[in-house]
N, C-alpha and C positions, 0 to 999 in steps of 0.2 A: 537912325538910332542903332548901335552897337549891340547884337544878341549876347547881353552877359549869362555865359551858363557855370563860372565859377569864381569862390571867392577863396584869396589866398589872404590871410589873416598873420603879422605878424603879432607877439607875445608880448613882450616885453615895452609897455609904454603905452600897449593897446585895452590887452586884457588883461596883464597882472602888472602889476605897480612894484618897480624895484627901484631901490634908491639907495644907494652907500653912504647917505646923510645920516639918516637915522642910526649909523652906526655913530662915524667922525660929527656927528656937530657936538655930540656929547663928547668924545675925547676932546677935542680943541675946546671944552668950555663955551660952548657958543660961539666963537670967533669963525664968522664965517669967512672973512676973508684968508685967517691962517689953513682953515680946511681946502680955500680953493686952491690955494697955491700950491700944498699936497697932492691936491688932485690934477693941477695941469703941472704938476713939476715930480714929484716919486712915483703914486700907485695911479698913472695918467688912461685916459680911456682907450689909446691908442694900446698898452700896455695890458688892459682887460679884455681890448679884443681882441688880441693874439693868443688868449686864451680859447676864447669863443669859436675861434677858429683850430681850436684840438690841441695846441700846447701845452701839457702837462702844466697841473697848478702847482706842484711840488715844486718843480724845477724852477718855475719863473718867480715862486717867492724866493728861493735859495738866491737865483741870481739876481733880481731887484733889493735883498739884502746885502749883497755883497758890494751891490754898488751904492746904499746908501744906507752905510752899517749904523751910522747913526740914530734912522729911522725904522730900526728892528722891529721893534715892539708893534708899532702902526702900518708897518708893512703886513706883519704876520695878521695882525686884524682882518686885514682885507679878505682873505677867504677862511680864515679860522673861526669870523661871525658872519661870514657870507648869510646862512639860514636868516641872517636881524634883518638885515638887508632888504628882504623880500618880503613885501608889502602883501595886500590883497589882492582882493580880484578886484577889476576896474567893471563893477556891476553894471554900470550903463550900456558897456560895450558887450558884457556878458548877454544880456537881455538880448540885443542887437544878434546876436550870435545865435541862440538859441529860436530866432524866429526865421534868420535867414534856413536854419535845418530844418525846421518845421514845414517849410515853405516846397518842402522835397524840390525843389527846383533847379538846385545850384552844387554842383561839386564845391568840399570845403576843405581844405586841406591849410595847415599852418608854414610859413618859415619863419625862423627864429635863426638869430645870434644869440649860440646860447654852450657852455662847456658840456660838454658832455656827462663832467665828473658832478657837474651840480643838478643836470635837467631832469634827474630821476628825483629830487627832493619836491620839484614844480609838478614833478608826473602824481606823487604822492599825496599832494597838499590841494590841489585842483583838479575834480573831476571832470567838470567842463574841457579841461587837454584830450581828455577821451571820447570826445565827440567828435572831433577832427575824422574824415578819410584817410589822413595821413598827417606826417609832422616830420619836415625837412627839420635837423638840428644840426647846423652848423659844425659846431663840435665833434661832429660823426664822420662828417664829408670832406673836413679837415680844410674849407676854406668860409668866407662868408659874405654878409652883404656889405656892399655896393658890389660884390666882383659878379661877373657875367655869368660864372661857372656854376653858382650855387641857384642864380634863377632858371639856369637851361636845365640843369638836375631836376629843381621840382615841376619843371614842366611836361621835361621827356618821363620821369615816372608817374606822374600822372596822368596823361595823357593829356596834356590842358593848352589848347592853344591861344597863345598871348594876347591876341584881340579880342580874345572871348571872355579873359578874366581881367577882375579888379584885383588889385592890390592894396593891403591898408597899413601902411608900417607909418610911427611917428619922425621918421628919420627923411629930413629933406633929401636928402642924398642918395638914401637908399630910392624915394620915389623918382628922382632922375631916374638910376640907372634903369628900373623895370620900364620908366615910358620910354627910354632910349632903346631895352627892347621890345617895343611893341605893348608890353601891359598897360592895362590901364590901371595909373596909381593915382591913389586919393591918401594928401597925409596927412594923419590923425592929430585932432588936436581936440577933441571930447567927442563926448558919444551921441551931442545932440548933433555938433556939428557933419557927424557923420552920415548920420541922419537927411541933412539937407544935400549934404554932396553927392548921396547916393540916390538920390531923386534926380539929378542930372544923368543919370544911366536909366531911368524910369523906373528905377525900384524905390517902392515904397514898405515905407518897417516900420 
């Protein structure tokens, strides 16, 4: 069994609930199909995470209106209600979180895909971010996840050797790359189930 002494916690999907629905299912009138096609065809998530990874939000609304002048209005949406956006806390995971601290056992440190220009309104609205040892943000580093670059960052400043830590992001891809180096990822898909996967590491919560 693997000596786990540290837990790298991503945000977004884990512990706070963010969804661009809550804005657009209301503009489209419900029509979820028109919202989706919006969403993989104008303000695309490939598109918000070039953000995430430090691209000015001015600039990239300027330019994604330019190329779809049509869709002004619902473009500008996108980060002008950015704040509707953002859900609450995913308490189950909260709980989870607050016991592995408890627990003094484990370095806890976050990485997040996250802007930079918006992650002070999440610093402001959740105290829970303030328990972290630390909080890689994307945004800051000017690249993010799945790339190598952003996981080798929060491990040489933390000091956290990859076989030693879990990783918890909801994003398949992201837990490829950390098991590809070396981390051990577990991807989140509730807070019970979290629960059971991390008893395969022998921790109990």
């Amino acid at each position: 069994m693997k000596k786990i002494d540290t837990f790298i916690f991503d945000l977004g999907g884990v512990l706070i609930d963010w969804n661009p629905e809550y804005v657009y299912l209301n503009e489209f009138n419900g029509d979820r199909e028109k919202m989706q096609w919006f969403f993989d065809n104008i303000c695309t998530m490939d598109w918000n995470e070039n953000q995430d990874a430090g691209y000015p939000i001015a600039k990239a609304t300027e330019e994604r209106v330019a190329m779809f002048p049509e869709y002004e209005d619902l473009i500008r949406i996108y980060y002008g209600r950015w704040v509707e956006m953002l859900g609450g806390a995913i308490s189950g995971t909260v709980d989870i979180l607050k016991k592995v601290i408890a627990s003094k056992k484990y370095k806890v440190v976050a990485l997040t895909n996250w802007s930079n220009e918006t992650f002070p309104i999440a610093l402001e609205r959740f105290e829970f971010l303030h328990w972290f040892e630390g909080i890689v943000v994307s945004g800051d580093e000017k690249t993010r996840k799945p790339y190598n670059d952003i996981f080798n960052i929060t491990l040489n400043r933390y000091d956290i050797l990859a076989e030693n830590s879990i990783f918890i992001d909801d994003n398949a891809r992201n837990i490829e790359a950390a098991n590809n180096l070396g981390i051990n990822g577990i991807q989140f898909k509730s807070p019970e189930t979290l629960i059971k996967d991390l008893k395969k590491f022998n921790i109990n919560i």
